[in-house]
C-alpha positions as protocol buffer text, in pm:
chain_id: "A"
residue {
  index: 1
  type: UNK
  ca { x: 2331 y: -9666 z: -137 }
}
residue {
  index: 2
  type: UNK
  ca { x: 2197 y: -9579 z: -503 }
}
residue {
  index: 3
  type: UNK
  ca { x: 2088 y: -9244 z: -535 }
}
residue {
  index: 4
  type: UNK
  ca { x: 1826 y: -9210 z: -784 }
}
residue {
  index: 5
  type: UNK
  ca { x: 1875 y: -8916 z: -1121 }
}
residue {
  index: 6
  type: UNK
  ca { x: 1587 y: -8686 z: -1150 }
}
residue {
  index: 7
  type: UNK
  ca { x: 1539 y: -8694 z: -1557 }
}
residue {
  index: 8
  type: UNK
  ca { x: 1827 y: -8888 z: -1599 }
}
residue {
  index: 9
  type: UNK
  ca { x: 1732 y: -9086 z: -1958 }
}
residue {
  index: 10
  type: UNK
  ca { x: 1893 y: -9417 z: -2141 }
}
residue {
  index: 11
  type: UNK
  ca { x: 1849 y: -9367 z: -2522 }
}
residue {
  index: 12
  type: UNK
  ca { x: 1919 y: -9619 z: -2816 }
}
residue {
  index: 13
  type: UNK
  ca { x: 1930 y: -9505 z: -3163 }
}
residue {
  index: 14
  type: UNK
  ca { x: 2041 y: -9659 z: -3432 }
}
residue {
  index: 15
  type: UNK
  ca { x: 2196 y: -9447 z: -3722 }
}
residue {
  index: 16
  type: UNK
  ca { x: 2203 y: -9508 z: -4117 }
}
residue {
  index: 17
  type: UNK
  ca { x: 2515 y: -9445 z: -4265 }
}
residue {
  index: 18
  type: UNK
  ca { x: 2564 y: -9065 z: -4323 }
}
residue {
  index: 19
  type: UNK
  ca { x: 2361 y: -8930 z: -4063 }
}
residue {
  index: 20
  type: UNK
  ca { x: 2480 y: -8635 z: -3933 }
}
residue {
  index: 21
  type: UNK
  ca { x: 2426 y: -8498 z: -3537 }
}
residue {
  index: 22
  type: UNK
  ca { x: 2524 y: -8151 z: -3560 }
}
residue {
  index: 23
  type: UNK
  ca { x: 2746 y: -7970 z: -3272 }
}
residue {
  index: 24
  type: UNK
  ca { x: 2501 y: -7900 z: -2968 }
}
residue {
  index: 25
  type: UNK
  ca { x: 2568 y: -7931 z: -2574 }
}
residue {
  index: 26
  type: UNK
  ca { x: 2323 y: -8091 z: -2328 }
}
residue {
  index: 27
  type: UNK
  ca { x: 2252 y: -7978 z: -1925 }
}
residue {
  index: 28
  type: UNK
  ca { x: 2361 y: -8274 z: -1773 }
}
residue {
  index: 29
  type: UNK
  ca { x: 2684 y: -8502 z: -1788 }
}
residue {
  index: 30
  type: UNK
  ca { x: 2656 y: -8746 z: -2102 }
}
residue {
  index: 31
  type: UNK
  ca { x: 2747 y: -9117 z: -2105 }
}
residue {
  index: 32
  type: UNK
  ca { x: 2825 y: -9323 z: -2494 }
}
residue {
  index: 33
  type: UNK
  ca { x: 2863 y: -9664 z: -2580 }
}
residue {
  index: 34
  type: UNK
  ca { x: 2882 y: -9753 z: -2977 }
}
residue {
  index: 35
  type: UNK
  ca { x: 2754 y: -10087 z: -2962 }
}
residue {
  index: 36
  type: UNK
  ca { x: 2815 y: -10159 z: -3324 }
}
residue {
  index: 37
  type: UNK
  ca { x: 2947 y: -9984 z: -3643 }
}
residue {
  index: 38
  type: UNK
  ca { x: 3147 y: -9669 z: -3673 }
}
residue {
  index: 39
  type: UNK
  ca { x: 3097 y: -9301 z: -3587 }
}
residue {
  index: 40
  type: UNK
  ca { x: 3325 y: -9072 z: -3577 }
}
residue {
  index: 41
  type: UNK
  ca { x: 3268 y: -8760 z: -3358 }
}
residue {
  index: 42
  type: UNK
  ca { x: 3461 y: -8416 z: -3345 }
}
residue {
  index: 43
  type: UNK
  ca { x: 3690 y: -8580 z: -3579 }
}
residue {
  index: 44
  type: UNK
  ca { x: 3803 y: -8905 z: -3385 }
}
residue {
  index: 45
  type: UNK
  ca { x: 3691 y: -9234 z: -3526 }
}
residue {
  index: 46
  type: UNK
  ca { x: 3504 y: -9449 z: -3249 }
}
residue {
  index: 47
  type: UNK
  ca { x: 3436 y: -9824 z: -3388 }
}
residue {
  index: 48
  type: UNK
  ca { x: 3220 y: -10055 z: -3170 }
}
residue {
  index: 49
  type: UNK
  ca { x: 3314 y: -10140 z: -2834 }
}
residue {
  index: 50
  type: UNK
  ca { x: 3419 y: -9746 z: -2769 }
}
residue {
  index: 51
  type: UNK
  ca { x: 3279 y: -9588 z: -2464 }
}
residue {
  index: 52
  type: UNK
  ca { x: 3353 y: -9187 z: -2417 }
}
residue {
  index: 53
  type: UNK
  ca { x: 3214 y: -8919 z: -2169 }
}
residue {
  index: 54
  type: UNK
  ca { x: 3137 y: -8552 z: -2214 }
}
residue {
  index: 55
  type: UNK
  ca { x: 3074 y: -8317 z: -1895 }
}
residue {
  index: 56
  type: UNK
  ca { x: 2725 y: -8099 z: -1887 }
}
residue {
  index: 57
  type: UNK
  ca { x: 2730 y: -7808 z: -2083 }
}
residue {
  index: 58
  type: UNK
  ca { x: 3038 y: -7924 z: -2309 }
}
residue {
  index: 59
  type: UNK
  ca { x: 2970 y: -7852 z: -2713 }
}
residue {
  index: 60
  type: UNK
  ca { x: 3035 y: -8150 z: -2858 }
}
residue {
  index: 61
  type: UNK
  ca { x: 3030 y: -8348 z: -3201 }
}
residue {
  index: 62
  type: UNK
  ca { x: 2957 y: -8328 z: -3496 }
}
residue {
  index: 63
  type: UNK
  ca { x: 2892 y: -8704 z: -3476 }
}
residue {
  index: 64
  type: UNK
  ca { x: 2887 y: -8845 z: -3843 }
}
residue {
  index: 65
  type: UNK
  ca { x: 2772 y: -9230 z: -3903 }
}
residue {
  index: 66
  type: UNK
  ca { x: 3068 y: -9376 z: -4113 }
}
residue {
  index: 67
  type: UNK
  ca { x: 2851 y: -9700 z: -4144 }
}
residue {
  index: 68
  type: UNK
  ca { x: 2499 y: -9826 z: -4019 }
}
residue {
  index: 69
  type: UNK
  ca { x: 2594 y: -9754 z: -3636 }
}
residue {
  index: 70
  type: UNK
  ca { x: 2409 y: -9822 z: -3313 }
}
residue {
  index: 71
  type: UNK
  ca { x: 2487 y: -9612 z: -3003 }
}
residue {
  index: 72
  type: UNK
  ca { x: 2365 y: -9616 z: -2611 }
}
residue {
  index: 73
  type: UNK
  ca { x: 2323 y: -9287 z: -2463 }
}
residue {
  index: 74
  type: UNK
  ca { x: 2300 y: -9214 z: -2090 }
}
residue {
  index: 75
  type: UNK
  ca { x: 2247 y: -8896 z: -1924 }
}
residue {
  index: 76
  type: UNK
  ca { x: 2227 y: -8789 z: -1587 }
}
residue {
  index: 77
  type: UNK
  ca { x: 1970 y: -8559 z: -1582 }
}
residue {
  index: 78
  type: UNK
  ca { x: 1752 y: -8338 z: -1840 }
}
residue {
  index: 79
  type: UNK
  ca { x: 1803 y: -8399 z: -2228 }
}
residue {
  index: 80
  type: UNK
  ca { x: 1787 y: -8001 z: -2220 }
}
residue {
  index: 81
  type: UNK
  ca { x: 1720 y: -7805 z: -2557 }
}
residue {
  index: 82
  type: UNK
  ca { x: 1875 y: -7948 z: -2900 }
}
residue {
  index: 83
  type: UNK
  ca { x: 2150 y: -7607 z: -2896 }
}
């Protein structure tokens, strides 16, 4: 049976080329699809159709728009403070 996420959040945001998301870390475990473009994040280069994971409370990034990129963000639980 589904068990619903308290605070758990689906985000979509679409980046311009050259935006920057510094290092941070967020409370809960972290879900990414790029859905188009390129981004490249702590150094790896993630073109569309890439799907990675990072565990709550991991630092992670930066994540740098090579092109115009679009990304899906899900999170199981609170977004948490931008650290």
């Amino acid at each position: 049976m589904a068990e619903p996420v308290t605070d758990g959040s689906m985000h979509r945001a679409q980046l311009t080329q050259g935006t920057v998301i510094p290092c941070h870390t967020h409370p809960a475990d972290e879900f990414v699809f790029v859905m188009s473009g390129i981004l490249e994040t702590a150094g790896r280069r993630c073109e569309s159709g890439t799907f990675w994971t990072t565990p709550a409370n991991t630092r992670q990034g930066p994540h740098v728009a090579i092109t115009d990129t679009e990304i899906l963000t899900i999170r199981l639980g609170a977004l948490g403070e931008f650290e």
